[in-house]
N, C-alpha and C positions, 0 to 999 in steps of 0.2 A: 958121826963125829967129823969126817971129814968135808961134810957140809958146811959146817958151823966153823971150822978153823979162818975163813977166811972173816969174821965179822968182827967187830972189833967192839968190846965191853965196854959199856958204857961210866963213868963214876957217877953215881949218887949222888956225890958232895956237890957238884956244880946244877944248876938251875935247870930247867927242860925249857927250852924257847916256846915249844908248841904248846907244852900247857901254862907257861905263864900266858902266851897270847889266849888260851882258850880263856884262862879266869878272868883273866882282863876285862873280855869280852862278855861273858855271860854272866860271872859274879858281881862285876861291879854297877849297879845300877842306879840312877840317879836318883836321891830325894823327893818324895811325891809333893807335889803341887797342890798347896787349896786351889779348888778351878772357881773362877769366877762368872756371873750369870750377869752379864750386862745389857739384857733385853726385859728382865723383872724391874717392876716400877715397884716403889713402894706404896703399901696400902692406904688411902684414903678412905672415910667414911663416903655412905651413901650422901646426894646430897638431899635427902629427905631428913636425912640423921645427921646434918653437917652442923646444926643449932644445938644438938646435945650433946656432953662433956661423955667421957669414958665412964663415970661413976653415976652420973645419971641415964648413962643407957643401962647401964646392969641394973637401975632401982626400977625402973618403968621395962623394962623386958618383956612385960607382959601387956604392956599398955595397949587398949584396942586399937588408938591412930596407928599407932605405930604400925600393927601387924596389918591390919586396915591398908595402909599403904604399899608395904609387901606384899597384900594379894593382890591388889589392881596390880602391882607392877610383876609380877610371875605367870598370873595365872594366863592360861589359854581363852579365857571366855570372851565371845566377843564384844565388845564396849568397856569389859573394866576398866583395862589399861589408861583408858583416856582419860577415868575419874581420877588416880592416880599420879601423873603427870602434871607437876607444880604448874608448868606453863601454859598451861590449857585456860583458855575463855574459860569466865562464868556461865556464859549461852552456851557452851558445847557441852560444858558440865553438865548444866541441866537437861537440854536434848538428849546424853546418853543416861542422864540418870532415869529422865522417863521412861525412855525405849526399855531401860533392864525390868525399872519396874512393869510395863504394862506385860513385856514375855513373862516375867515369875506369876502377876495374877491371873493369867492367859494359861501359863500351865496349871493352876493351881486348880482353877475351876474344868480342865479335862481329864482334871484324878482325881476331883471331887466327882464329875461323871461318870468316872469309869467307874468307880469304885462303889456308887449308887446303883448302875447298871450292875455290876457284879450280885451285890448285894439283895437286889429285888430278881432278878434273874439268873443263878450263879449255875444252871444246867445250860451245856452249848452244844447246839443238834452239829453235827459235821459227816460229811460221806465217808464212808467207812472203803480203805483202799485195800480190801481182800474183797472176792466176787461170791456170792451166795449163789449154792448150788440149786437150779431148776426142781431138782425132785425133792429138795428140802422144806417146801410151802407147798401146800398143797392148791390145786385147781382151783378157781374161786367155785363161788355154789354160784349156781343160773337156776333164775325163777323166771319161768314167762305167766302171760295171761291172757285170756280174750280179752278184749273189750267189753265183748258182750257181757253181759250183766246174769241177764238170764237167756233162754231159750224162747223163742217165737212158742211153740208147739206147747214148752210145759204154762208159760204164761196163759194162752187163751185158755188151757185148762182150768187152771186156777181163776182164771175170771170168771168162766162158764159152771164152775161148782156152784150147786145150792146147800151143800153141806155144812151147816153151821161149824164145821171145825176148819173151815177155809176161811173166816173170817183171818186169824193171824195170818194165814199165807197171802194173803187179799193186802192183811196195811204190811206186810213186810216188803209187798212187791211193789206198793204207792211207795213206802220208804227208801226203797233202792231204786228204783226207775224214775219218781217224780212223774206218775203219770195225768199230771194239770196238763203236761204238755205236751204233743203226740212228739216220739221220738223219731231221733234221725235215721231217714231213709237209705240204704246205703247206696254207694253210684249205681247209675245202669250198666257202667261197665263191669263191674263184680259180680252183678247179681244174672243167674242161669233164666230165671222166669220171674216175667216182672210180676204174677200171680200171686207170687212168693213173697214179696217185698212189701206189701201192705202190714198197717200197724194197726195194732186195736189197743186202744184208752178202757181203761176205769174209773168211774165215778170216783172221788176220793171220799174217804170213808171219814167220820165226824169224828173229833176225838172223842168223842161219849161211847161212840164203837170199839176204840180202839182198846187192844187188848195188850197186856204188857208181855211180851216174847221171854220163855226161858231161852238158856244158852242152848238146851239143844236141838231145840224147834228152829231158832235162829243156823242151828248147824247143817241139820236136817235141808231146811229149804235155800241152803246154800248150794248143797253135793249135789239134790236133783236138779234143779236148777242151772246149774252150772255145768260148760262140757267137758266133759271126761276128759282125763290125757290121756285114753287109749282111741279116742276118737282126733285127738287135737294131735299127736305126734302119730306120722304117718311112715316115717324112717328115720333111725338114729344110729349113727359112726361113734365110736367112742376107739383115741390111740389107731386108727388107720384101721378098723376093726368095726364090721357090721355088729350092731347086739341090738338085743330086745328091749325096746322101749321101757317098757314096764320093768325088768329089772335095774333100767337106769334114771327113773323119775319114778317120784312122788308126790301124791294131792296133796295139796298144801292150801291154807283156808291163809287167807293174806287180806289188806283193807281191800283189795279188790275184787273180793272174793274168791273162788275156785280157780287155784293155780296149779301148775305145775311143776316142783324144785328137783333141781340136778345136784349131787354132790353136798348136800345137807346132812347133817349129824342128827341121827337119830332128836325124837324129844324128849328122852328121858338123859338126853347129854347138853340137851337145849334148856330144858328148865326145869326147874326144884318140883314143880308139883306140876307134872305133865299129868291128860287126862288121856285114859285109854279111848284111842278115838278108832274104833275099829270099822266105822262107818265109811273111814274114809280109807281102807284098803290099803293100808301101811305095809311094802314091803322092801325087804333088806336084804337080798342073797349072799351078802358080802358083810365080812366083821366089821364091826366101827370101834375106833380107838377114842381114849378120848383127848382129843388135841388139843391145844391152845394157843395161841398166840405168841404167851412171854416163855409156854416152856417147852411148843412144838410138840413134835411125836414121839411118844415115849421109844424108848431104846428098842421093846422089841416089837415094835409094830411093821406087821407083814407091809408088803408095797402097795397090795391091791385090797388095805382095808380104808373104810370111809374117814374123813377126809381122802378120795382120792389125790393121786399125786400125775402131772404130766411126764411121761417117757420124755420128752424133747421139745425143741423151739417147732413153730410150723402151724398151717393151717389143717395140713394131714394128719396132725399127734391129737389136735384137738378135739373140739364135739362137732359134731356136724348133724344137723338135725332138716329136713320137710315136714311145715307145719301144715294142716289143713282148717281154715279159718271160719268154716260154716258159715258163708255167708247170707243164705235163705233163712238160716236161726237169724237172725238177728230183730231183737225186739227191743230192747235199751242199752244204750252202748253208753259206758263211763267218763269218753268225751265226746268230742261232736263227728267221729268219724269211724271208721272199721278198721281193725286189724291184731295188733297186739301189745302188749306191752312186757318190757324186758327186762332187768337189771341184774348186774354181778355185781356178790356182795361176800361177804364172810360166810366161812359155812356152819358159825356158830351164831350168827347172826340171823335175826327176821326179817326181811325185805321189806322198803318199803313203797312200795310202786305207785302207790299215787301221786309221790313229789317229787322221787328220784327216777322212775323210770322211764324209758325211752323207748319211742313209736316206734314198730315194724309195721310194714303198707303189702299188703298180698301180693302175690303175683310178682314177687321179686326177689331177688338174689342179695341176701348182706354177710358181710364179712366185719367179725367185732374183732380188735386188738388188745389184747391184753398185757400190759407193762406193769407188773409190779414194782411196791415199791414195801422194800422192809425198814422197819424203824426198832433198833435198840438199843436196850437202858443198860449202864452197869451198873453194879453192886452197890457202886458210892454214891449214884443220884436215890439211892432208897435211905441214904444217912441225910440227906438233906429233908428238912422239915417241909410240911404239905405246905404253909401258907408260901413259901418261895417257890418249889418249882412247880404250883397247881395243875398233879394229876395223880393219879392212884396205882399203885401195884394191884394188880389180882388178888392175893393177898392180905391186901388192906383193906378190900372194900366187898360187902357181901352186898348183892340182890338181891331182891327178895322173887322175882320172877323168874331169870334167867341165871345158867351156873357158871356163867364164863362171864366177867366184867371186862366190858370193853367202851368206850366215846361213844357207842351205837346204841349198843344195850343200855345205856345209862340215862341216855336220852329217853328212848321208850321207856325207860320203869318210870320214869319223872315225868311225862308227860300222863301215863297208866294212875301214877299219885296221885296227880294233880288232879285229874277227870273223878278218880275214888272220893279224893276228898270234897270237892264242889258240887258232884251231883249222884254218889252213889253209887257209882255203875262203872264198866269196864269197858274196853274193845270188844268185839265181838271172839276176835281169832288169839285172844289171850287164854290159856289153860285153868277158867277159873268156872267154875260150875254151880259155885257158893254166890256168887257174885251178882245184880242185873246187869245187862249189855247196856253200852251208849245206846242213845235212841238217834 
């Protein structure tokens, strides 16, 4: 209290200076202002729309000049604008009315294209951007062959028989050798003794001789005739790994007669009605699955069953093979020269060496490359109808020769048809025993 004695109380009744200044200042505020905008023009119509009254724009609203006009004048497209634009030449009008129209017929007829194109061809092949594993396909199959036809030594025998059952081995051997014409000699450089190297002819026999060959007389004097692959392969590497010939090749009777096939599938995985051909010393030490093309290897198929499969990229993972060429056999040779003939192919597939194979020359060193190339279908190109994307699923299409439908095999049964139907008869190295061979 005796803080407080010296202040002095204020009255009530009289005014506070401080807050009348404060109301003054803060309560009292001035009347709001309509604000005015004096940079807004008022509205004029377009002058495209400057001819029409307010009551006849609202009855034509929809009128096409009208909106016609709006879009030349709006839109982005290049030339409208111009058509739009009261003051524009009649000449520049029609200049850009051409140019728009020949771009509209101009696009019109490359989606009419496209859309033909689609239509007649609506499956599109493209590289696939995941990488397919090496040991996923298997090895291709290798078929080689002599040249040689037949053998020097078995020929002059069969020439030299008087046994009236050599008559067919006699026109089988005019029919394969063509022996009108003494066959070619092989170089001096190949040949060990030029002793050796002489050719003997046969009279050709009258077709009133001729006798018409079953399938297995035709078979028969193919196997002796023809050199063995435990005479023709002389060492064989398989995967950086010596093996034995013989459990790695099999005789295989092909248009050029007596071959030898690497990595082939069985025949009872090759065709519907294989014949037991025990003659020609079929052997298999190793399981064979049965593979395919569109569905590969079944889930549990060991590594080292047939189709084999490559360990790795290289010249050392692969086959490596010394042929021995026999060249003092030689008595007709299937072109005009010695040595061999090759080709990789499918190993559900029959080789076709007289059209597609390719020459090896003795006495030399070759190295073949192998680059595959995989091709696959989805699910949705099997919804599309055969006459658009023209080819077949597995599935769609049965053989009647072969049990795997593939471009190759399809070809052969259809050429096999075609021969059935026009003269009766078949290939020689077709599984058909019911059947007469081509002549």
């Amino acid at each position: 209290m005796s803080r407080l004695k010296h202040l002095k109380l204020r009255s009530h009744n009289k005014p506070d200076p401080i807050v009348v200044s404060r109301w003054s200042n803060n309560l009292d505020v001035p009347k709001f202002q309509q604000p005015t905008y004096t940079h807004l023009q008022p509205f004029k119509p377009n002058s495209a729309l400057s001819g029409i009254s307010g009551s006849e724009l609202d009855h034509e609203a929809w009128n096409l000049k009208t909106h016609a006009a709006h879009f030349c004048e709006k839109t982005s497209l290049h030339g409208m604008q111009y058509l739009g634009e009261p003051k524009r030449h009649w000449i520049e009008r029609i200049f850009w009315a051409s140019a728009i129209a020949t771009a509209f017929i101009g696009a019109v007829v490359l989606i009419t294209q496209l859309y033909r194109k689609w239509d007649q061809n609506p499956v599109i092949v493209s590289f696939s951007t995941s990488a397919t594993g090496i040991t996923d396909i298997p090895f291709p199959a290798f078929t080689i062959c002599n040249m040689n036809n037949i053998r020097k030594t078995v020929a002059e025998r069969i020439l030299k028989s008087k046994d009236p059952k050599s008559k067919v081995d006699k026109y089988l051997l005019e029919d394969l050798c063509s022996v009108n014409e003494p066959p070619p000699a092989p170089p001096s450089s190949l040949a060990s003794n030029d002793k050796d190297t002489t050719t003997t002819t046969a009279a050709p026999t009258t077709p009133e001789n001729r006798v018409a060959p079953k399938w297995a007389t035709v078979q028969e004097f193919m196997i002796k005739g023809g050199q063995p692959c435990h005479e023709m392969l002389v060492a064989c590497a398989w995967s950086s790994k010596n093996r034995n010939c013989t459990n790695l090749f099999n005789t295989a009777l092909t248009d050029e007669g007596l071959c030898c096939s690497f990595n082939k599938v069985p025949r009872e995985l090759l065709f519907r009605n294989p014949k037991d051909l025990s003659d020609l010393n079929l052997t298999f030490p190793f399981p064979a699955v049965d593979w395919t093309p569109e569905e590969g290897y079944p889930p549990d198929a060991q590594h080292d069953a047939l189709p084999w499969r490559p360990v790795g990229a290289g010249k050392h993972l692969g086959l490596t093979l010394v042929l021995d060429n026999e060249i003092n056999e030689y008595f007709c040779s299937s072109t005009a020269s010695v040595g061999f003939k090759m080709l990789l192919h499918s190993p559900v597939e029959t080789p076709k060496l007289s059209s597609f194979g390719f020459a090896i020359r003795p006495a030399t060193e070759n190295y073949i490359t192998v680059q595959p190339q995989v091709r696959r279908s989805t699910k949705r190109v099997a919804k599309v109808s055969l006459r658009k994307r023209n080819c077949y699923f597995a599935f769609e299409r049965k053989l009647h020769f072969y049990r795997t439908y593939t471009k190759h095999n399809c070809v052969q049964e259809c050429e096999a048809n075609f021969t059935l139907a026009n003269c009766g008869c078949v290939l020689f190295f077709m599984p058909s025993n019911l059947l007469p061979l081509v002549n």
